[in-house]
Short mmCIF file of the C-alpha atoms (twelve columns), coordinates in Angstrom:
data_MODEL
# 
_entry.id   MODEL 
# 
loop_
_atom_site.group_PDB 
_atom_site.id 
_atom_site.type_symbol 
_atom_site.label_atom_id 
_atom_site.label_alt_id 
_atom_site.label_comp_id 
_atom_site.label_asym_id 
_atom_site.label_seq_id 
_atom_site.Cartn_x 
_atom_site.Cartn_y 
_atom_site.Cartn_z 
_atom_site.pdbx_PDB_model_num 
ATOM 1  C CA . UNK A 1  -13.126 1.792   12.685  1 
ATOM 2  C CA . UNK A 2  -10.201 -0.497  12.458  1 
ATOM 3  C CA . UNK A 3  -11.130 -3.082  10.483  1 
ATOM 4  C CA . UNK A 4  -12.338 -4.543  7.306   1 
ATOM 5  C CA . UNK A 5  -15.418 -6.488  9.005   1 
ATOM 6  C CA . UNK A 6  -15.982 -3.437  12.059  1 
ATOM 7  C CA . UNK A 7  -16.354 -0.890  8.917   1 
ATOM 8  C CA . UNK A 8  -18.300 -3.382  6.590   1 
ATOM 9  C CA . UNK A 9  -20.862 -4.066  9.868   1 
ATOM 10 C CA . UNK A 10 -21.150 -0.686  10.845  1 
ATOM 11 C CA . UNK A 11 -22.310 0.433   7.054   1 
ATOM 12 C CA . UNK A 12 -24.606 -2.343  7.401   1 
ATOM 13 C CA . UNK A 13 -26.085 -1.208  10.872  1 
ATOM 14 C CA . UNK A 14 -26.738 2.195   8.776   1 
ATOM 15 C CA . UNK A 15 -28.571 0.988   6.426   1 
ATOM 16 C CA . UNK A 16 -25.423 2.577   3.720   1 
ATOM 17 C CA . UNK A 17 -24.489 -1.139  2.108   1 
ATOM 18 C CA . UNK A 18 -26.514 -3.611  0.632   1 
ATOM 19 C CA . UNK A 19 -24.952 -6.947  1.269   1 
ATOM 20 C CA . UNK A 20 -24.605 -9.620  -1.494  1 
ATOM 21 C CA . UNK A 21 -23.575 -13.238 -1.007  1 
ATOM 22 C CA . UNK A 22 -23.707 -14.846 -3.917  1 
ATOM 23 C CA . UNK A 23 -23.135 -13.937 -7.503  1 
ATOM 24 C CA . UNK A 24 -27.342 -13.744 -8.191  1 
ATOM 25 C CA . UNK A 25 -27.481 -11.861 -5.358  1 
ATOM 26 C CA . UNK A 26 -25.573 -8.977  -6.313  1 
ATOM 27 C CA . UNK A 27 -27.262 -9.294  -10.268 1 
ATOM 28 C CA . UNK A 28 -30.392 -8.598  -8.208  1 
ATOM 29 C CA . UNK A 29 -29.427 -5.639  -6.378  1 
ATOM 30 C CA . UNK A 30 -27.860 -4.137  -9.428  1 
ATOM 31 C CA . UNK A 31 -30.857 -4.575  -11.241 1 
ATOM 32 C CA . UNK A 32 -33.049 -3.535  -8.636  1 
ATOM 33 C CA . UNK A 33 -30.878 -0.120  -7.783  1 
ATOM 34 C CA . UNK A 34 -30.895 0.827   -11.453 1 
ATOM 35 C CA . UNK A 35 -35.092 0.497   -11.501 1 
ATOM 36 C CA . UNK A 36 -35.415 2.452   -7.812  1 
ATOM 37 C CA . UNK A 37 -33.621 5.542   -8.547  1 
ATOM 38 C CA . UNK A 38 -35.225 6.989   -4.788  1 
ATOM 39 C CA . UNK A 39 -33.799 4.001   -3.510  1 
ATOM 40 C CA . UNK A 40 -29.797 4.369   -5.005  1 
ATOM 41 C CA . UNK A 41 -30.055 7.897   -4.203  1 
ATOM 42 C CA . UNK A 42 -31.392 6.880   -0.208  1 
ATOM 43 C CA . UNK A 43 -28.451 4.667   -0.047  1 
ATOM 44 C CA . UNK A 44 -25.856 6.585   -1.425  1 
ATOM 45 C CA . UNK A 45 -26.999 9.476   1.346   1 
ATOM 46 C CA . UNK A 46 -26.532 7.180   3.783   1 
ATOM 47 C CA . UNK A 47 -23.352 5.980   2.452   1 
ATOM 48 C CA . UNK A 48 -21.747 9.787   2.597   1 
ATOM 49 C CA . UNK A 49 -22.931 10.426  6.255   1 
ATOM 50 C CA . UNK A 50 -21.400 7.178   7.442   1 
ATOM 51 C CA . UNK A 51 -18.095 8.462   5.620   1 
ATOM 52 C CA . UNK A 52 -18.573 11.830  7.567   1 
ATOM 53 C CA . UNK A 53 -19.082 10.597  10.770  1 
ATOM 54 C CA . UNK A 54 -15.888 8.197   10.633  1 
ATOM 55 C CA . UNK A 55 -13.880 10.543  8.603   1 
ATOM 56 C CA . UNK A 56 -12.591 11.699  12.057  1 
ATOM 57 C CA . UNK A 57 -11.117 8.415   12.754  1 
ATOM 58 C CA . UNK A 58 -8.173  7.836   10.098  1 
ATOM 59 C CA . UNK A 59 -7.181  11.431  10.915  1 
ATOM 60 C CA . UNK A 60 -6.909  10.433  14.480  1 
ATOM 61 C CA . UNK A 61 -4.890  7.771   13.380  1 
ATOM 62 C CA . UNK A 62 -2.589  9.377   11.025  1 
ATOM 63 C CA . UNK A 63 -1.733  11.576  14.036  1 
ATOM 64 C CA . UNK A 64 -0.493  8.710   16.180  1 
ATOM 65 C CA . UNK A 65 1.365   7.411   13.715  1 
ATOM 66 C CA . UNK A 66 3.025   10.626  12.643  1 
ATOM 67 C CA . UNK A 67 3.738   11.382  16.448  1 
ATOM 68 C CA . UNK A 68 5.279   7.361   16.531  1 
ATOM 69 C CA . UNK A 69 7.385   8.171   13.637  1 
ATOM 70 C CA . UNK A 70 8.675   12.236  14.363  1 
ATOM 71 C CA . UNK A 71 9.936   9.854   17.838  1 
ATOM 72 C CA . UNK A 72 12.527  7.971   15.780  1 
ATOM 73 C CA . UNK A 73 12.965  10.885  12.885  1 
ATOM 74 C CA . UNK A 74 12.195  14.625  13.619  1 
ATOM 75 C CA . UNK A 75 12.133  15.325  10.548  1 
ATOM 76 C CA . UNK A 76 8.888   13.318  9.498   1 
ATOM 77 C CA . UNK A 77 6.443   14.894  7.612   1 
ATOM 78 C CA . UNK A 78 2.899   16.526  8.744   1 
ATOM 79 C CA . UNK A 79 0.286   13.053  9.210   1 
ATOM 80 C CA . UNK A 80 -1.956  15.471  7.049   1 
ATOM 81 C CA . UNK A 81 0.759   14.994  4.498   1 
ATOM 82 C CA . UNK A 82 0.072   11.000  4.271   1 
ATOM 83 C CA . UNK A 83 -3.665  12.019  2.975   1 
ATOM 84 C CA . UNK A 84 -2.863  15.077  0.975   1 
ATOM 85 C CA . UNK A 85 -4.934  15.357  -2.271  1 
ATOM 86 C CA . UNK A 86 -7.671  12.540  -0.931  1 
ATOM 87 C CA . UNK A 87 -11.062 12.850  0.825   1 
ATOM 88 C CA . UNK A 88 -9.645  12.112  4.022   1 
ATOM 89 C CA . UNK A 89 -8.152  15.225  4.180   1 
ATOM 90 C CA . UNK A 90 -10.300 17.720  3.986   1 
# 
């Protein structure tokens, strides 16, 4: 996932986003996630498995940019180090 739209289409794809286009629209889905609790709790599954399957991806990324930078400075730290304390990296 590298972008904003690639990320936002591929939750869609999964079923893990609702989308919401105008300000009634997302009044609507509020309301209508807060009287289907099976429903929120469907989408919210949905919404941590897409996070687990891509979760692979900024780690990948860190790496490339930690190797870029230990290139110019050896004594960069760890990529790991960029995410330390966040979800990412665990």
């Amino acid at each position: 996932m590298v972008n904003f739209k690639e990320i936002a289409a591929g939750v869609l794809e999964r079923n893990a986003a609702l989308q919401c286009r105008t300000q009634q629209d997302i009044v609507s889905t509020v309301h209508s996630l807060y009287a289907d609790p099976e429903r929120r709790a469907e989408l919210a599954r949905r919404a941590g498995a897409f996070l687990q399957e891509n979760r692979g991806v900024i780690a990948a990324i860190a790496e490339l940019i930690g190797a870029a930078v230990k290139t110019e400075d050896e004594s960069a730290p760890e990529a790991a180090d960029f995410f330390e304390g966040s979800p990412v990296a665990k």
